[in-house]
C-alpha positions as CSV (number, residue, x, y, z in Angstrom):
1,X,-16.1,14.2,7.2
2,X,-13.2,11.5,7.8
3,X,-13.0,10.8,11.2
4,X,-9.5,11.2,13.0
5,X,-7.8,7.9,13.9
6,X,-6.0,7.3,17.4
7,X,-3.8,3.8,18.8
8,X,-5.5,1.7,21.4
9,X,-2.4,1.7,23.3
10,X,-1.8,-1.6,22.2
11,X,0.7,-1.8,19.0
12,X,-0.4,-5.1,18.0
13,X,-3.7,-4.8,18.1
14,X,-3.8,-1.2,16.5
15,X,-2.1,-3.3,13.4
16,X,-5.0,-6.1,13.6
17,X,-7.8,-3.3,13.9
18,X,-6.6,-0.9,11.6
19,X,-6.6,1.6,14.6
20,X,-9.6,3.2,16.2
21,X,-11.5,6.4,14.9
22,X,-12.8,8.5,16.7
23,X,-16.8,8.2,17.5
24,X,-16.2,4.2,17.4
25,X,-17.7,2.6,20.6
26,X,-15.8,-0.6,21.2
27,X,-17.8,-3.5,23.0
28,X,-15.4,-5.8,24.6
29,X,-17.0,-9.7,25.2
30,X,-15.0,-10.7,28.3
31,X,-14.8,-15.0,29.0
32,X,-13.2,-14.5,32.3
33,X,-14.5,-10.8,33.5
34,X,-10.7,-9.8,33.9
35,X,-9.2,-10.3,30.6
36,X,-10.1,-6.8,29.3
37,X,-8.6,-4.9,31.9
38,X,-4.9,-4.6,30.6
39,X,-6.6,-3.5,27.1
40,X,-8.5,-0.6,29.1
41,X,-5.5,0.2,30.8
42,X,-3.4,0.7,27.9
43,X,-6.3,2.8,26.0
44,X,-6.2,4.9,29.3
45,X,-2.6,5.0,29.6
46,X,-2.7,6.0,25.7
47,X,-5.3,8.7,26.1
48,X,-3.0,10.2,29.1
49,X,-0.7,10.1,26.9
50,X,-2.4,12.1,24.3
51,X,-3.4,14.6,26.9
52,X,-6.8,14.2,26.4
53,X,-9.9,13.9,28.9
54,X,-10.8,10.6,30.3
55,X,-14.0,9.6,32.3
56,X,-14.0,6.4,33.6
57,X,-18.0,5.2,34.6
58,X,-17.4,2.6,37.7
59,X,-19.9,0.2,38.6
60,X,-18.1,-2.8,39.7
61,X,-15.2,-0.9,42.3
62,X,-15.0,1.0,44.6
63,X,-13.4,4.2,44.0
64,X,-10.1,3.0,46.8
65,X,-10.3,-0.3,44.6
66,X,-10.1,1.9,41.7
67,X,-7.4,4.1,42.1
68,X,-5.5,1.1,43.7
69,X,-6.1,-1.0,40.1
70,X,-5.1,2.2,38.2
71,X,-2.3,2.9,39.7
72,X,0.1,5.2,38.9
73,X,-2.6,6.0,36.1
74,X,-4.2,7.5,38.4
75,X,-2.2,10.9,38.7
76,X,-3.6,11.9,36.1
77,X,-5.3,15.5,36.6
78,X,-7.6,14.7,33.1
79,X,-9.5,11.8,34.0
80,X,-13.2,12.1,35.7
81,X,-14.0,8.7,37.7
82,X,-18.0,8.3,38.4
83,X,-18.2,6.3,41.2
84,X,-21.6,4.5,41.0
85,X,-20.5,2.0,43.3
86,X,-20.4,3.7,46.5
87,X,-24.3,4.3,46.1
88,X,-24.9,1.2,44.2
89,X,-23.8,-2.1,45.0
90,X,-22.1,-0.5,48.3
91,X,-25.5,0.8,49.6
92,X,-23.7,3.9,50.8
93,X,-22.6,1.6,53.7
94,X,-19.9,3.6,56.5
95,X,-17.1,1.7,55.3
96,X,-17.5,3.2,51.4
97,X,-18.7,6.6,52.5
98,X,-15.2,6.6,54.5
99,X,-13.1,7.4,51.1
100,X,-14.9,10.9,50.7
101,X,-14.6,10.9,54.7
102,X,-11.2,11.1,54.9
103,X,-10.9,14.6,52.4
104,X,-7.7,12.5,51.0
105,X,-6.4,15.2,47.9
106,X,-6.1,13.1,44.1
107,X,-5.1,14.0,41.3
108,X,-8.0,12.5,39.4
109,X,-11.1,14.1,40.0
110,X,-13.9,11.3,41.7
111,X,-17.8,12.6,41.2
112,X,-19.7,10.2,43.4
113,X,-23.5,9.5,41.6
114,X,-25.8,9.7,44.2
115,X,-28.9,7.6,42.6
116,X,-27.2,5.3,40.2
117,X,-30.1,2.6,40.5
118,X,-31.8,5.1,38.2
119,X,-31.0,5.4,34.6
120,X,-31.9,8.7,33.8
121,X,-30.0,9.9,36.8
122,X,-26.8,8.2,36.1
123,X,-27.2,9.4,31.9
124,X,-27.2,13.4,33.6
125,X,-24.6,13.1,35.4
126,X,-22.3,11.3,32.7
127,X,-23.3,14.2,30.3
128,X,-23.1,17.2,32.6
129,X,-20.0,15.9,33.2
130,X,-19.1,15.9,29.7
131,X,-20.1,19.0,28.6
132,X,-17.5,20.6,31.3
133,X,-14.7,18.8,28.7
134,X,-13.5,19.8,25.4
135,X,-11.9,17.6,22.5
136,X,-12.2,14.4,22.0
137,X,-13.0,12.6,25.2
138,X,-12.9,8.9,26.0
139,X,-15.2,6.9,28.3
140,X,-14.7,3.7,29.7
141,X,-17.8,1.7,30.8
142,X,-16.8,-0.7,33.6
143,X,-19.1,-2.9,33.3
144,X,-22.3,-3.6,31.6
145,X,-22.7,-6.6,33.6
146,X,-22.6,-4.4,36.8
147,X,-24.8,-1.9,35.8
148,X,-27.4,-5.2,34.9
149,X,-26.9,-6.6,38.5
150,X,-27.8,-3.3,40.1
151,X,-30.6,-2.2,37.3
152,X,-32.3,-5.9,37.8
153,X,-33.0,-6.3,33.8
154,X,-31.3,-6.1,30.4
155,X,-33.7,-3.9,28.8
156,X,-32.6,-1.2,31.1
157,X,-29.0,-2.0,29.9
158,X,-30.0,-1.8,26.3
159,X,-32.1,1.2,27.1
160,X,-29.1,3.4,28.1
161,X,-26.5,1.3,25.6
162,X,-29.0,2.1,22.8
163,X,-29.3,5.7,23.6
164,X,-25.8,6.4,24.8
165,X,-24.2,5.3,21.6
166,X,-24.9,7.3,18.5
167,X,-24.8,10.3,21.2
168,X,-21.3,9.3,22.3
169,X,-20.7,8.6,18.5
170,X,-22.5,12.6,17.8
171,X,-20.2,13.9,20.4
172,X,-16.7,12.8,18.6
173,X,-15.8,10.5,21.5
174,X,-14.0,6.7,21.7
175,X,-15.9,4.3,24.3
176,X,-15.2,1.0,26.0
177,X,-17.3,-1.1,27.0
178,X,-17.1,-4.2,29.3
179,X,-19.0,-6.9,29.4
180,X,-19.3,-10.6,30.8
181,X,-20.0,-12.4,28.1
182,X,-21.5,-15.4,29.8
183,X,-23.6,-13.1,32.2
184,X,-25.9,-11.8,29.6
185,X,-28.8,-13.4,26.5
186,X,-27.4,-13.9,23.2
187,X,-30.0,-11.4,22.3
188,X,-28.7,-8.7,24.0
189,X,-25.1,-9.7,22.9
190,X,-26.4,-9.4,19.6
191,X,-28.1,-6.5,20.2
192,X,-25.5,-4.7,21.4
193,X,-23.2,-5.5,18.6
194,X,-25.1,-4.4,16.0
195,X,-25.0,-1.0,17.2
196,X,-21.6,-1.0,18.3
197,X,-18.6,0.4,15.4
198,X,-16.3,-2.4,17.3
199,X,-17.3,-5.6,18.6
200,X,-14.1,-7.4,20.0
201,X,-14.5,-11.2,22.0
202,X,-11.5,-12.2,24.7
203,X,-11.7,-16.0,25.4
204,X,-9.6,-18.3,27.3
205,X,-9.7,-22.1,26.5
206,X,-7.4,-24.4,28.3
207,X,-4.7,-21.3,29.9
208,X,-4.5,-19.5,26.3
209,X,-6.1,-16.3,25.4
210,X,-7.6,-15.1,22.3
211,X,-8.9,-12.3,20.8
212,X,-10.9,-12.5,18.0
213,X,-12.9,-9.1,15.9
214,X,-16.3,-9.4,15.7
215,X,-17.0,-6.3,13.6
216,X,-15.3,-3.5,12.8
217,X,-17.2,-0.6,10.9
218,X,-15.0,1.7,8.1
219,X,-12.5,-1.3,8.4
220,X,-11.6,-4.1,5.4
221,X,-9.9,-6.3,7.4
222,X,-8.6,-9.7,7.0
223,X,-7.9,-10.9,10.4
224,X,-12.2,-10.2,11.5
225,X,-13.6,-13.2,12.5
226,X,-9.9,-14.8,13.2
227,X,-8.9,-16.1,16.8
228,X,-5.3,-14.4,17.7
229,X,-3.9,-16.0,20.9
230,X,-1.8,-13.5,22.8
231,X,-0.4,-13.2,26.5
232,X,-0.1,-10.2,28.7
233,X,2.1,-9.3,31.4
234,X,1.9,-6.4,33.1
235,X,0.5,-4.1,30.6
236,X,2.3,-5.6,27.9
237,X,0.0,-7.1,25.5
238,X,2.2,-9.4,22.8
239,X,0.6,-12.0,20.0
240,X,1.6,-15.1,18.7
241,X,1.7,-13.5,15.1
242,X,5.0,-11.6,16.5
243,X,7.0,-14.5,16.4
244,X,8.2,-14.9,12.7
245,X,9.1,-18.0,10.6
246,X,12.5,-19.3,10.1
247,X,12.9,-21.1,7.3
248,X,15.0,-21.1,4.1
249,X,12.4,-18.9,2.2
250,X,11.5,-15.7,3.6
251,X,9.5,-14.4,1.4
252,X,7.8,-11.7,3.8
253,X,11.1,-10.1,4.6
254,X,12.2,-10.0,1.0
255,X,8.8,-8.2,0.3
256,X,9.3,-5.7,3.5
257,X,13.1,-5.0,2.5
258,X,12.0,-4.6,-1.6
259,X,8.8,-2.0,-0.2
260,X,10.6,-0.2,1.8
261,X,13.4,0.0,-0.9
262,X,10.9,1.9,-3.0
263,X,9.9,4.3,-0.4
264,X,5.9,2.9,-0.1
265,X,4.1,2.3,2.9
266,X,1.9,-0.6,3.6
267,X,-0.8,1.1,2.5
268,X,0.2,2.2,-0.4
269,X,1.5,-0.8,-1.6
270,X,-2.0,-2.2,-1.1
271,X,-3.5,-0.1,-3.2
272,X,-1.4,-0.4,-5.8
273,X,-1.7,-4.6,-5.5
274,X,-5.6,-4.4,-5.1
275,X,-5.2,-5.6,-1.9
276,X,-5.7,-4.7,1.8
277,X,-3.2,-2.7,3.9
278,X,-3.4,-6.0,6.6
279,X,-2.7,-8.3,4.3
280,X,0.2,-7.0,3.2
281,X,1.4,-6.9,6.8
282,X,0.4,-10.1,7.0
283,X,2.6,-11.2,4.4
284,X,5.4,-9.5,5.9
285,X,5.6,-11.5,8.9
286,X,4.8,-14.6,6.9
287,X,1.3,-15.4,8.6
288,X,0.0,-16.0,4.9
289,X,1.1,-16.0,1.6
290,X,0.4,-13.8,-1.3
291,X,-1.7,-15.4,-4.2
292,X,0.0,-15.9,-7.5
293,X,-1.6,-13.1,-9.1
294,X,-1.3,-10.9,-6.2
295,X,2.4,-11.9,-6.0
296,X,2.7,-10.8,-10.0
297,X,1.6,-7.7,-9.2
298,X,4.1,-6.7,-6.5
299,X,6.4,-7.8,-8.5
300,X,5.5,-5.0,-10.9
301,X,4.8,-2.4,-8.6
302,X,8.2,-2.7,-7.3
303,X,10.1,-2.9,-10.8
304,X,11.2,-6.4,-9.4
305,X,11.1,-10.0,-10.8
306,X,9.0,-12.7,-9.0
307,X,11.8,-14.7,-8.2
308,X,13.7,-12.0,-6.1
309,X,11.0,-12.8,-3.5
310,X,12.6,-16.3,-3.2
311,X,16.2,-16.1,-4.0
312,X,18.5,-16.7,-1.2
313,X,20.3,-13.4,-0.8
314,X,23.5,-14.8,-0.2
315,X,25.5,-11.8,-1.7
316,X,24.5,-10.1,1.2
317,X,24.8,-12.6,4.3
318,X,28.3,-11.6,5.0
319,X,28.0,-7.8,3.6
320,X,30.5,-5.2,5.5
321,X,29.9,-2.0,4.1
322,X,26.1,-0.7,3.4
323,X,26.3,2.3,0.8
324,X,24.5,5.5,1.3
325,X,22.6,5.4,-2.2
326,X,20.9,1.7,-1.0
327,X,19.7,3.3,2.0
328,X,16.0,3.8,1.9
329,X,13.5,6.2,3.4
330,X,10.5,5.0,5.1
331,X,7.3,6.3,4.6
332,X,5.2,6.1,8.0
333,X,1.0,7.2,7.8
334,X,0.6,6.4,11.3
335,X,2.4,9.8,12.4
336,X,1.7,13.1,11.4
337,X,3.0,14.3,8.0
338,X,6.3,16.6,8.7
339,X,6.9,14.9,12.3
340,X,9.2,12.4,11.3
341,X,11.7,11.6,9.3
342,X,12.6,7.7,8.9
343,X,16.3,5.8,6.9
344,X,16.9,2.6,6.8
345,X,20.6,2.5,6.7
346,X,20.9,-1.9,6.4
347,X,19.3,-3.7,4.1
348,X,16.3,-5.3,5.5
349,X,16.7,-8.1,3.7
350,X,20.5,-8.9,4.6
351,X,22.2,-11.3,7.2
352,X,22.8,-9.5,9.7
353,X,21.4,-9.4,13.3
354,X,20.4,-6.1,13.2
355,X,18.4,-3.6,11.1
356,X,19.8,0.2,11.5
357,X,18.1,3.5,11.1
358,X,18.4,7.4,11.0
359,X,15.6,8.9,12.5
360,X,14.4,12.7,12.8
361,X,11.8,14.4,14.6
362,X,11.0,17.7,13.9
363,X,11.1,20.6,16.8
364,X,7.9,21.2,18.9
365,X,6.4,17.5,17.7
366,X,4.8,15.2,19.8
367,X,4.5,11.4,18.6
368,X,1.3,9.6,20.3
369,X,3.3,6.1,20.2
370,X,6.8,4.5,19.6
371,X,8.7,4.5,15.9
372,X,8.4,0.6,15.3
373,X,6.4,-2.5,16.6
374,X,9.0,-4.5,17.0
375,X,9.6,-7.5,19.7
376,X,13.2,-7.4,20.6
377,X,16.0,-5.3,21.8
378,X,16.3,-1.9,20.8
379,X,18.7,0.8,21.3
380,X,19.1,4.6,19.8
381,X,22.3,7.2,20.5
382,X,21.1,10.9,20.2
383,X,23.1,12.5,17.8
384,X,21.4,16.1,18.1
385,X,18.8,18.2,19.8
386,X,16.7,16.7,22.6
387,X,14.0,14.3,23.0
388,X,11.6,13.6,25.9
389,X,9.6,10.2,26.4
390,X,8.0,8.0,29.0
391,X,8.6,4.3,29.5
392,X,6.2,2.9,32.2
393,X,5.1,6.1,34.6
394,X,8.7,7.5,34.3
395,X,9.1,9.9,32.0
396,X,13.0,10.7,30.7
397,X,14.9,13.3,29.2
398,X,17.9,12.7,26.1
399,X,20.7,15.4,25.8
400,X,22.8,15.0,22.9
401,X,25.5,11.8,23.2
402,X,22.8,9.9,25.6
403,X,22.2,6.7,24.9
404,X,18.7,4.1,25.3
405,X,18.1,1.1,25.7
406,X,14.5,-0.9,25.3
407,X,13.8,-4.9,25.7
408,X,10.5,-5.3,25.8
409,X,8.2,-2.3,26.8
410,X,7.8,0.5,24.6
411,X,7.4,4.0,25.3
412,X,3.9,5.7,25.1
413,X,4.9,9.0,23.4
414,X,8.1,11.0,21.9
415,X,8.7,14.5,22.0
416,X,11.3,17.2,20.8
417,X,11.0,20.1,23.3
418,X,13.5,22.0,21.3
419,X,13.7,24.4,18.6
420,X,15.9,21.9,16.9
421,X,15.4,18.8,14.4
422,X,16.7,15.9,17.2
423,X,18.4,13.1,15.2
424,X,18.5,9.7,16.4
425,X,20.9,6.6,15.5
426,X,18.8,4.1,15.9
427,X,19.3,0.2,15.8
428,X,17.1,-2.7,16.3
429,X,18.2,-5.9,17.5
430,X,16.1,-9.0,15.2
């Protein structure tokens, strides 16, 4: 049976990992012991999203350090913390004790473990826990390292990692876990990885950070193996691949604007080429180039000659009026088939500063992430219906005539409350 894939709550790296199925357990080598946090954050803020169950396995935290690190994720009635600090590394001293103390109401539900120097008591409360859920939960181990600091050795880590895994893969559920790279054996690194489906490493060398995939199961990727240096602020996570060449040639947008001409996606333009659905984005935003009998091909498969991809389009730099028949619809897999309707109305491959779209989502849908990855400026004018979203913790509400405006964080869902198909004009700024 195919397994059902989500987004990491991370655009960019959804396009780089092909997206994560449900059952993977993701490993996450940490260089610094803080870099995976805003990736954890965005999975959690994606699973909220989502409406789906979250149990979040605390060894390092408090739970007030917890909810204070969370924040507004927090208020969120569907995730489970177990606090296995208080009892752990806080030795049930006053001053931890005091959070259940002070009977202060959360939204989250906290289930303090009361013996979590003890395997097998921590592994029945995690699944008595989980068999109270339904669906497709999500877990989030925080940390490995801190669960070797209070269990003394690493075969008690493997122990429960080696066990815990195919049941968490069994039980249709996605899984982070944390650990300090530098804290534990190559062996058990190694380990560790060969029974996760994901193995990702975060490094930081000289004030840059990069993430490179270690393995990813079900997955032909081209960028595994392949440092990508990327920043974060806030819970914004962007890459260096987002910034695209400039130069007299660009073939990748000639590619996206002759694909998207024909009405294929990505994907199924790769599998027409022989290729892989990433390296076709790749191409698109010019971080390699096609070989020659690779290029051939595309030019076949989209009834186009091999020197369209490097003509200068100058018929079209100072184009005024973009006709109806030349628009072209864009196929999307990533969303739900009958959700979403997508038109280009410019030419993707013409002079102008901005690309412009129809857009369409059918009534009573809910889309789990934003229409485009796209860096830059974007703005849409409701033409019909109504459409819900959240941007940040604030969620807002479009009436026909309303107008929004994004820069650089993108909202976390879409959804048409109505009965009605809400259209969107939509424009974004290159």
């Amino acid at each position: 049976m195919k397994k059902m894939k989500i987004s990491s709550g991370v655009p960019q790296l959804n396009r780089l990992l092909e997206g994560l199925y449900i059952g993977d357990n993701v490993v996450w080598h940490d260089d610094s012991g803080r870099l995976a946090s805003v990736f954890c954050l965005n999975f959690i803020q994606a699973s909220r999203a989502e409406e789906k169950p979250i149990i979040y396995v605390s060894f390092d935290r408090s739970p007030k350090n917890l909810l204070d690190k969370l924040g507004p994720l927090s208020d969120n009635p569907r995730l489970i913390v177990l606090d296995c600090f208080t009892h752990g590394k806080g030795s049930g001293t006053p001053v931890f004790l005091k959070f259940y103390e002070d009977a202060v109401q959360h939204t989250c539900q906290i289930i303090r473990v009361e013996e979590p120097d003890k395997v097998d008591k921590v592994m029945d409360v995690l699944y008595d826990t989980h068999a109270t859920l339904e669906g497709d939960v999500r877990f989030v181990f925080d940390s490995l390292t801190g669960m070797q600091e209070l269990w003394g050795e690493e075969v008690h880590v493997l122990n429960f990692y080696v066990h815990s895994c195919p049941r968490l893969y069994e039980l249709n559920t996605i899984a982070y876990w944390i650990m300090e790279k530098r804290a534990h054996s190559p062996r058990l690194r190694a380990q560790i990885n060969r029974i996760a489906q994901v193995a990702i490493d975060l490094s930081v060398k000289r004030g840059t950070t990069s993430l490179t995939i270690l393995k990813a199961e079900k997955r032909n990727l081209d960028a595994q193996n392949k440092p990508y240096n990327y920043w974060s602020k806030g819970l914004r996570v962007s890459f260096d691949f987002e910034k695209r060449t400039t130069g007299p040639i660009d073939l990748g947008m000639r590619l996206k604007a002759l694909r998207m001409l024909r009405g294929f996606s990505q994907r199924e333009l790769a599998k027409l080429v022989g290729v892989t659905s990433s390296s076709i984005s790749q191409v698109e935003s010019n971080l390699i180039y096609p070989s020659l009998p690779a290029l051939i091909k595309m030019a076949e498969v989209l009834s186009a000659e091999v020197s369209d991809f490097f003509q200068e389009k100058t018929g079209l730099r100072n184009r005024v009026v973009f006709l109806a028949r030349d628009a072209a619809d864009i196929k999307n897999q990533n969303f739900s088939e009958g959700s979403i309707y997508i038109k280009q109305l410019t030419s993707a491959d013409s002079e102008t500063s901005t690309e412009s779209y129809l857009i369409e989502i059918a009534p009573g849908k809910k889309l789990p992430f934003h229409f485009f990855t796209h860096k830059g400026e974007e703005v849409g004018y409701l033409l019909s219906g109504e459409l819900q979203f959240i941007l940040g913790t604030e969620e807002y509400t479009m009436k026909p005539g309303d107008v929004v405006r994004l820069t650089s964080e993108m909202p976390i869902w879409w959804k048409n409350p109505g009965t009605d198909v809400a259209r969107l004009f939509w424009v974004k700024v290159r």
